[in-house]
GUDREN-844684 format. One record per residue (C-alpha): residue number from 1; residue in three letters; chain; x, y, z. Coordinates in Angstrom, 1 decimal, decimal comma, padded with zeros to 4 digits. Example, Ala and Ser with C-alpha at 12.3 -4.5 7.8 and 13.67 -1.06 7.14 Angstrom:
! residues 2
@k 1; r ALA; c A; u 012,3; v -004,5; w 007,8
@k 2; r SER; c A; u 013,7; v -001,1; w 007,1
END
This chain:
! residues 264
@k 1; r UNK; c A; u 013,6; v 100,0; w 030,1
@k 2; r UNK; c A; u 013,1; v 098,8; w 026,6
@k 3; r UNK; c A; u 010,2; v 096,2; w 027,3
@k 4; r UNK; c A; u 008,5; v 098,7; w 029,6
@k 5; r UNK; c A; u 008,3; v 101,1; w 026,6
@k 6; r UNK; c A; u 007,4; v 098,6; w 024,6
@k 7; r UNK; c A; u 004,5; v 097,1; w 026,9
@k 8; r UNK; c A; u 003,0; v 100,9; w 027,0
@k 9; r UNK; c A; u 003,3; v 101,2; w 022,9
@k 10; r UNK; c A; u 001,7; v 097,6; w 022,9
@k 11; r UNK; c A; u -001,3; v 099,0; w 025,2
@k 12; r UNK; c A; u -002,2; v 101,6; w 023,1
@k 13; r UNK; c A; u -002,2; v 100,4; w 019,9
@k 14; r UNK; c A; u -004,5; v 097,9; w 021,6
@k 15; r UNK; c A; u -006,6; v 100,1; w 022,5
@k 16; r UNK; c A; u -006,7; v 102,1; w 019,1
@k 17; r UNK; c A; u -007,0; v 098,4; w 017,3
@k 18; r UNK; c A; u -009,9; v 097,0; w 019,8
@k 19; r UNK; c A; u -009,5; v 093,4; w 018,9
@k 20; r UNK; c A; u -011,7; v 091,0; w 020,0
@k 21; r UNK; c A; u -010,0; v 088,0; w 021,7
@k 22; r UNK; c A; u -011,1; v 085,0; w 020,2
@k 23; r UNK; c A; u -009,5; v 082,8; w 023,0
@k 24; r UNK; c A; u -012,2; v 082,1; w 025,6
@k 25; r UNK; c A; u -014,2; v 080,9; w 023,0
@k 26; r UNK; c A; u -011,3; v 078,3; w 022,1
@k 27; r UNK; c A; u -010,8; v 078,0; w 025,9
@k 28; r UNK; c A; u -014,8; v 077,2; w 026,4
@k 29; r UNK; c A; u -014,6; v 074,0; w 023,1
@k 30; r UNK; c A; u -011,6; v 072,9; w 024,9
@k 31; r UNK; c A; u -013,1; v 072,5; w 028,2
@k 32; r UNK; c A; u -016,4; v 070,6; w 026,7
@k 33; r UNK; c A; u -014,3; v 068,7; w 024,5
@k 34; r UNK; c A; u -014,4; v 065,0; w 025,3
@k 35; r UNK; c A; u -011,0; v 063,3; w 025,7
@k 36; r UNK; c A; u -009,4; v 062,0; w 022,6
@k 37; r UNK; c A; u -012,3; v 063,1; w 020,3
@k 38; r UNK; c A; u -011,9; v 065,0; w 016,5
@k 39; r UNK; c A; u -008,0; v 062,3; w 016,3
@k 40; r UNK; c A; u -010,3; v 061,4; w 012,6
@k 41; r UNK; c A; u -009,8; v 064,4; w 011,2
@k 42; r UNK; c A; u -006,0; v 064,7; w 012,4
@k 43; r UNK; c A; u -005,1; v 061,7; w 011,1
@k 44; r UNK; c A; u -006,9; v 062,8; w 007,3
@k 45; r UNK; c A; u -004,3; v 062,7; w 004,1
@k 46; r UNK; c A; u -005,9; v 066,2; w 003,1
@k 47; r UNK; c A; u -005,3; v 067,6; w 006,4
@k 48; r UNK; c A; u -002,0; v 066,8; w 005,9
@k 49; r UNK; c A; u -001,4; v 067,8; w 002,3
@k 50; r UNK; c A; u -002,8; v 071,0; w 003,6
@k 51; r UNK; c A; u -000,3; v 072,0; w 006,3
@k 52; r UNK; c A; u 002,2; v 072,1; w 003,5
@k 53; r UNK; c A; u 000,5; v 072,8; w 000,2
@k 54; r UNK; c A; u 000,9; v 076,4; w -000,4
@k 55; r UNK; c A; u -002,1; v 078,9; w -000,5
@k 56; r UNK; c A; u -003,7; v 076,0; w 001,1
@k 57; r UNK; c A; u -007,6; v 076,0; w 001,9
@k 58; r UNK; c A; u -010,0; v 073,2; w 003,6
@k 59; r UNK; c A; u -013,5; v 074,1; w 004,4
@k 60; r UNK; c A; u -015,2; v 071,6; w 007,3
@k 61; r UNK; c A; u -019,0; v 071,7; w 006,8
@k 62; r UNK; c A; u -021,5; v 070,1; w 009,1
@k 63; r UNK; c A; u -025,4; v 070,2; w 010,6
@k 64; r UNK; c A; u -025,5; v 072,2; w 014,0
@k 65; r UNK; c A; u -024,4; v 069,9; w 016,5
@k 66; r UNK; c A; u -022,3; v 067,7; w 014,8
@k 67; r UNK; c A; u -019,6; v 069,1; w 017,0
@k 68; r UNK; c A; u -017,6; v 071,9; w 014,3
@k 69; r UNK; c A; u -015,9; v 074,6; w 017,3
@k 70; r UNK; c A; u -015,3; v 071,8; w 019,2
@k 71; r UNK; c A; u -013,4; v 070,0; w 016,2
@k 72; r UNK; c A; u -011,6; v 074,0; w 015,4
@k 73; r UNK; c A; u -010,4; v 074,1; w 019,2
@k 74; r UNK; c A; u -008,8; v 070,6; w 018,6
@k 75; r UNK; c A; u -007,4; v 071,3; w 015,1
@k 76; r UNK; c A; u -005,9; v 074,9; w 016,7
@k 77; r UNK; c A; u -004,7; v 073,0; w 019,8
@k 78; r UNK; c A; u -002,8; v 070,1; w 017,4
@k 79; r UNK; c A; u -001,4; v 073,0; w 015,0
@k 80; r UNK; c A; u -000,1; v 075,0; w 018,1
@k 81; r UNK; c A; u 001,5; v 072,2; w 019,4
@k 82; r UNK; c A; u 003,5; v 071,3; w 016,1
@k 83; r UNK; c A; u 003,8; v 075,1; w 014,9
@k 84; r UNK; c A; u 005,7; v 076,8; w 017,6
@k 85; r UNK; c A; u 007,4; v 079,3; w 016,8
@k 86; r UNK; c A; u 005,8; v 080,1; w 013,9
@k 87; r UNK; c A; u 002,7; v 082,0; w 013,8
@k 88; r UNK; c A; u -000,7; v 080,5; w 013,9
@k 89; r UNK; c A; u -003,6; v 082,7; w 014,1
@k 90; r UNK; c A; u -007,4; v 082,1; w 014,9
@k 91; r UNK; c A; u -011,0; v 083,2; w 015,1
@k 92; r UNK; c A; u -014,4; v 082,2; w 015,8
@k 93; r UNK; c A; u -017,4; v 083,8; w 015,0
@k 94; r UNK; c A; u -020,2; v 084,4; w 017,4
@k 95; r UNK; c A; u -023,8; v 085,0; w 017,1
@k 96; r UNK; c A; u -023,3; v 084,9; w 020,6
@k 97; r UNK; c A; u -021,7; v 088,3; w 020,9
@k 98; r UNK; c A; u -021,9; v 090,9; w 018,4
@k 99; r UNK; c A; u -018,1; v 092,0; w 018,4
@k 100; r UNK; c A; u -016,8; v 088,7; w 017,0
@k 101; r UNK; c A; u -020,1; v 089,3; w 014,1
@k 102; r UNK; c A; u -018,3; v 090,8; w 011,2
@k 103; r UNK; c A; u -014,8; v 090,5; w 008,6
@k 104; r UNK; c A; u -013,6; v 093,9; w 010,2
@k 105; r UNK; c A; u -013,8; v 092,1; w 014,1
@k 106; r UNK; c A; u -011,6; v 089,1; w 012,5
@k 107; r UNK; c A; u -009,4; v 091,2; w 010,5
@k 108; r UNK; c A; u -008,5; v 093,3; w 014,1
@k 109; r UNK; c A; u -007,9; v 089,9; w 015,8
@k 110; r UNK; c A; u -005,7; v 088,4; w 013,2
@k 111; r UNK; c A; u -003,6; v 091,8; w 013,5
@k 112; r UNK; c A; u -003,0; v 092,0; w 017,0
@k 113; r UNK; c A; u -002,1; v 088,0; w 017,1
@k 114; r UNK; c A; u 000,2; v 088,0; w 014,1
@k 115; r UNK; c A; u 001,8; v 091,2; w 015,8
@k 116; r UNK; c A; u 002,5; v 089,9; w 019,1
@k 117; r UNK; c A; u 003,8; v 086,3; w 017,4
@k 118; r UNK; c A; u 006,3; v 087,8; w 014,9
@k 119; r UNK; c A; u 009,1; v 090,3; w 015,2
@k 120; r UNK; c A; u 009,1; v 091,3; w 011,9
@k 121; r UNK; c A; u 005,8; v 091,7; w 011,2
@k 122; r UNK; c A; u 005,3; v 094,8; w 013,8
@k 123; r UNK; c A; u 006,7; v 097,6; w 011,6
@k 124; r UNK; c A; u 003,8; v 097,4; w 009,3
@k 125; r UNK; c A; u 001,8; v 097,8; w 012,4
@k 126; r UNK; c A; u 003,8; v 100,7; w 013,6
@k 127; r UNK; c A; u 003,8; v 102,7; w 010,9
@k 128; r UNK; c A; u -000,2; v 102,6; w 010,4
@k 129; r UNK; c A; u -000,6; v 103,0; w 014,3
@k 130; r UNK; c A; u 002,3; v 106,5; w 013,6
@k 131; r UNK; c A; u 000,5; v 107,7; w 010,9
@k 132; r UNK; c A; u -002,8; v 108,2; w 013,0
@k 133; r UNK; c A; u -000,1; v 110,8; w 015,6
@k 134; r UNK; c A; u -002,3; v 109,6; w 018,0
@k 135; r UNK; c A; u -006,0; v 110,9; w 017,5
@k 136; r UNK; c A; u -009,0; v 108,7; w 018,5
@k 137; r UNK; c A; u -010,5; v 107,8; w 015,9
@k 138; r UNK; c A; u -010,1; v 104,0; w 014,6
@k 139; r UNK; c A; u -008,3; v 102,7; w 011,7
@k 140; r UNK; c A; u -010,1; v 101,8; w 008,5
@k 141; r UNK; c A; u -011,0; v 098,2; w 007,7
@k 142; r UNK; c A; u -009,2; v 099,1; w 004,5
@k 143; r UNK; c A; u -006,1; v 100,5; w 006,0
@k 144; r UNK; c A; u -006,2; v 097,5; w 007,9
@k 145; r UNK; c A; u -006,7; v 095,0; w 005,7
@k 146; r UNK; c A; u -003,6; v 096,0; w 003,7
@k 147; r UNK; c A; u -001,5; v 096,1; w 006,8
@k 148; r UNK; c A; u -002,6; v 092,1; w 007,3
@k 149; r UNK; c A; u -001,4; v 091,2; w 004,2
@k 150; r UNK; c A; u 001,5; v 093,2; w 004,3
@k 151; r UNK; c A; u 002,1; v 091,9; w 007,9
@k 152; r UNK; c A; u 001,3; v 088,3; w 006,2
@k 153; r UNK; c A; u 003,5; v 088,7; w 003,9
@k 154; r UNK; c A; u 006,7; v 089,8; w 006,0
@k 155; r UNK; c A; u 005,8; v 086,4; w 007,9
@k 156; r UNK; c A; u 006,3; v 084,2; w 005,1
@k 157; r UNK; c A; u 004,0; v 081,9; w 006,5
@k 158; r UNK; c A; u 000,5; v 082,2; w 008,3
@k 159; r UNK; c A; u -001,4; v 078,9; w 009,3
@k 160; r UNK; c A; u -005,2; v 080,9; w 009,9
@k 161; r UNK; c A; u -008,6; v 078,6; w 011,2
@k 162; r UNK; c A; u -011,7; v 080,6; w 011,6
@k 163; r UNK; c A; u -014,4; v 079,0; w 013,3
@k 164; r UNK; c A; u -018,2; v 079,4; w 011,9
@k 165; r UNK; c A; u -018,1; v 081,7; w 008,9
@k 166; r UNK; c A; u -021,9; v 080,9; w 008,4
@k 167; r UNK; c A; u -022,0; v 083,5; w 011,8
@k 168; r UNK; c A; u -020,5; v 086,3; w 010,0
@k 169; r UNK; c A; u -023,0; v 089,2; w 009,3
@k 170; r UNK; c A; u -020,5; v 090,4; w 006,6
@k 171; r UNK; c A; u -019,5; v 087,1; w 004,3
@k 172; r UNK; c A; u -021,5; v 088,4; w 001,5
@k 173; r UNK; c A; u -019,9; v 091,4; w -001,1
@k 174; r UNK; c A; u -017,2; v 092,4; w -002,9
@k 175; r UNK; c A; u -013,8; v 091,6; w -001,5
@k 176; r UNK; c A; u -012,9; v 094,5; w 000,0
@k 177; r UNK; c A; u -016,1; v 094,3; w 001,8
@k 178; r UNK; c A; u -017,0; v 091,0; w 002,2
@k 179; r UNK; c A; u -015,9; v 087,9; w 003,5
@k 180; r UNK; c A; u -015,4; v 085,0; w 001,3
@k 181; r UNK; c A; u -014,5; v 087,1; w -001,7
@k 182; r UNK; c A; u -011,6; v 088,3; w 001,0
@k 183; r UNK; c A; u -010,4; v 084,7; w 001,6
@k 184; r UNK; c A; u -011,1; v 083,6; w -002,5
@k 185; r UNK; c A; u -008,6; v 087,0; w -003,0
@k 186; r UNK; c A; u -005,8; v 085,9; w -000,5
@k 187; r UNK; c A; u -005,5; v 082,5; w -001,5
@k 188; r UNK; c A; u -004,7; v 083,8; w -005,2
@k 189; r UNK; c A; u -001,9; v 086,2; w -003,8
@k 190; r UNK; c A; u 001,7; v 084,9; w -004,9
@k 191; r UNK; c A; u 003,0; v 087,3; w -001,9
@k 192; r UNK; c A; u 002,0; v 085,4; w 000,7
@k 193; r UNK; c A; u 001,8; v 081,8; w 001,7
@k 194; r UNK; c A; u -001,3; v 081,3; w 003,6
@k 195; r UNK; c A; u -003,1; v 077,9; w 004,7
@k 196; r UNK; c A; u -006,5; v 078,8; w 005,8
@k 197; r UNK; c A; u -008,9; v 076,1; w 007,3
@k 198; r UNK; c A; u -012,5; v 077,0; w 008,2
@k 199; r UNK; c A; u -015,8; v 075,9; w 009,1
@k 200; r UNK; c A; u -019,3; v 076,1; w 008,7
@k 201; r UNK; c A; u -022,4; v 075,1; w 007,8
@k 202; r UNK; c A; u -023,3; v 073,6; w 004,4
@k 203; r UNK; c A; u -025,8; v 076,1; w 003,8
@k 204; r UNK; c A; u -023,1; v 078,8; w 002,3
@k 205; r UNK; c A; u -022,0; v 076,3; w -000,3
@k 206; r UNK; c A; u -023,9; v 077,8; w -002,5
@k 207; r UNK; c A; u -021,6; v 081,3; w -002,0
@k 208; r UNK; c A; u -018,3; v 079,5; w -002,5
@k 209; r UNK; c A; u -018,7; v 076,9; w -005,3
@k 210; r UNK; c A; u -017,3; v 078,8; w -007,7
@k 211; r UNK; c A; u -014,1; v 078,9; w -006,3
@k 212; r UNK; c A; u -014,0; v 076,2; w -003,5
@k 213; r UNK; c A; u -012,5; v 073,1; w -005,2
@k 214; r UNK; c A; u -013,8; v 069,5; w -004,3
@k 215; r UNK; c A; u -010,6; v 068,5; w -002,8
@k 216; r UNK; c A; u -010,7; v 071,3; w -000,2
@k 217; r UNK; c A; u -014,1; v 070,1; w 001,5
@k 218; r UNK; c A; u -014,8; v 067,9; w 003,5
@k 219; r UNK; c A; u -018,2; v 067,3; w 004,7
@k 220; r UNK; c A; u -019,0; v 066,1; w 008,7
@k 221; r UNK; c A; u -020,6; v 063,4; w 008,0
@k 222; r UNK; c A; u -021,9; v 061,0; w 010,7
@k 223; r UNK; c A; u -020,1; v 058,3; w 009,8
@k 224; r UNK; c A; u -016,6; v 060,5; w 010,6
@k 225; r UNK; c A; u -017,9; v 061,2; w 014,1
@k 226; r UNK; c A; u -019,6; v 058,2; w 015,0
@k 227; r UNK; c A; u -016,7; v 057,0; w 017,4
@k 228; r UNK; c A; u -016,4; v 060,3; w 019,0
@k 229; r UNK; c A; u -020,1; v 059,9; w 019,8
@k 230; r UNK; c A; u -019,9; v 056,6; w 021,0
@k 231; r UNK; c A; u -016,9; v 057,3; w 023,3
@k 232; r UNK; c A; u -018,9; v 060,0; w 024,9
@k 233; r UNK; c A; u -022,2; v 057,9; w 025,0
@k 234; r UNK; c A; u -020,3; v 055,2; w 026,9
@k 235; r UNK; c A; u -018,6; v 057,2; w 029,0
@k 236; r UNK; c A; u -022,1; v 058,8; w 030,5
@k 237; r UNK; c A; u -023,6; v 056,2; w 030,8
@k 238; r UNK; c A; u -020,7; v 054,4; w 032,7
@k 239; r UNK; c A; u -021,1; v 056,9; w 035,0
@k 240; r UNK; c A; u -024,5; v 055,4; w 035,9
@k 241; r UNK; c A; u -024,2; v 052,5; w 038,4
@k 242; r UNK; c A; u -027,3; v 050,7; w 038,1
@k 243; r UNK; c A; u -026,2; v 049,5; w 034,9
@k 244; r UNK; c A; u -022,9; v 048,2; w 035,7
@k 245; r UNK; c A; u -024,8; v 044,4; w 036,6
@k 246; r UNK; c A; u -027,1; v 045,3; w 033,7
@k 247; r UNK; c A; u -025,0; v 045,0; w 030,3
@k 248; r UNK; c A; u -027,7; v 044,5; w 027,7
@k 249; r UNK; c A; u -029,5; v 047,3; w 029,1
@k 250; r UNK; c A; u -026,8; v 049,4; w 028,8
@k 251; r UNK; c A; u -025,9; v 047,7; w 025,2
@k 252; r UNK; c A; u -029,6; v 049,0; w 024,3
@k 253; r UNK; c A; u -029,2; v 052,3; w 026,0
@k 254; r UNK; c A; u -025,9; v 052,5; w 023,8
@k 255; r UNK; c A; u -027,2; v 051,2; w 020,0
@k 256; r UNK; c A; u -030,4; v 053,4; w 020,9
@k 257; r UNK; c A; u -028,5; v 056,7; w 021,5
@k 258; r UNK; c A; u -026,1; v 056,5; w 019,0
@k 259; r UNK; c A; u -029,4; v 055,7; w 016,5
@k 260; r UNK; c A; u -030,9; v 058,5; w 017,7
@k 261; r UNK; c A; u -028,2; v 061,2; w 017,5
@k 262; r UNK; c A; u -027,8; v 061,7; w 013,5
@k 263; r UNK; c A; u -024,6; v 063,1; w 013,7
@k 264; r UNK; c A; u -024,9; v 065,2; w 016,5
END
């Protein structure tokens, strides 16, 4: 009786919250992920330092291609893996679709994750969801925000990677509108305990340098990826048969592609 009453409170408050699910877009980088590709980051001394540092923050930058929600879905997958029970939360943004655009659309998807991972975390949600007695209109992103931290902080301990944040219409402004001056705020709270990892192009750099310290980024460089991109270059092309009696073609097929490719 009790979990049928709670699946029916869970439906509606997912309905009121309308978060977007984030997971066929971790799903999708899984599935085109080649085998064994993104172990150079997971192997990193600052990735490490930052699963246990506390208020911890990395931000990956790379040029488009070089393989960055790939590289998320593989980070998520490890930390899920190692995590369990405790609560790990993601999010990618999409140019792709225009509910997974903005800090409120994360902020909903964070929510609904953390609340369905941890016990204790769901009064906070409750209460919020209680106060609205049921009408249809939707919460506030401010409302909501301070139920995330307040949820956050109930956890303990959040492990967060959003995906992209160059794809956010909404980084830009003050914190309680904007993005990055969100995450800047959060990592200064001494209530929770947050590590945060995200991605992105280099092109926002220029918005987070005042308080993104060297130590937290690390650059994509082609260098990092060059094995990933020559284990799948060799594996295409040893799916090509008329090279198999032909090895210095396919040695020259190999050096040629992974000349060509500049990180990609």
């Amino acid at each position: 009786m009790k979990n049928l009453e709670f699946e029916h409170k869970r439906e509606k408050i997912e309905r009121w919250l309308s978060p977007p699910d984030p997971s066929a877009n971790y799903n999708k980088a899984l599935q085109q992920r080649h085998r064994d590709s993104g172990l150079w980051f997971l192997g990193r001394d600052d990735f490490a330092k930052w699963k246990t540092r506390r208020n911890s923050f990395l931000w990956l930058n790379g040029i488009p291609g070089c393989g960055k929600t790939i590289l998320s879905s593989t980070i998520i997958e490890h930390l899920d893996a190692i995590l369990s029970p405790q609560p790990l939360l993601y999010f990618y943004f999409d140019f792709k679709d225009t509910s997974k655009q903005t800090r409120d659309s994360m902020i909903r998807s964070l929510i609904n994750q953390l609340y369905y991972k941890c016990i204790d975390t769901q009064k906070q949600l409750d209460l919020l969801f209680s106060s609205s007695n049921n009408r249809p209109y939707k919460p506030t992103c401010e409302s909501l925000c301070q139920v995330l931290l307040q949820m956050m902080e109930q956890a303990k301990e959040v492990w967060i990677v959003l995906d992209a944040l160059d794809e956010c219409r909404t980084r830009k402004g003050p914190p309680t509108e904007g993005l990055l001056l969100w995450i800047r705020d959060l990592l200064e709270l001494e209530q929770t305990n947050v590590h945060l990892l995200v991605t992105s192009r280099p092109e926002i750099k220029s918005e987070v340098s005042e308080w993104v310290q060297n130590d937290d980024i690390v650059p994509i460089q082609s260098d990092l990826i060059a094995g990933d991109i020559r284990a799948y270059v060799q594996t295409r092309i040893g799916g090509v048969k008329k090279w198999e009696s032909q090895p210095e073609v396919r040695n020259e097929i190999e050096t040629r592609l992974m000349e060509k490719a500049h990180g990609m």
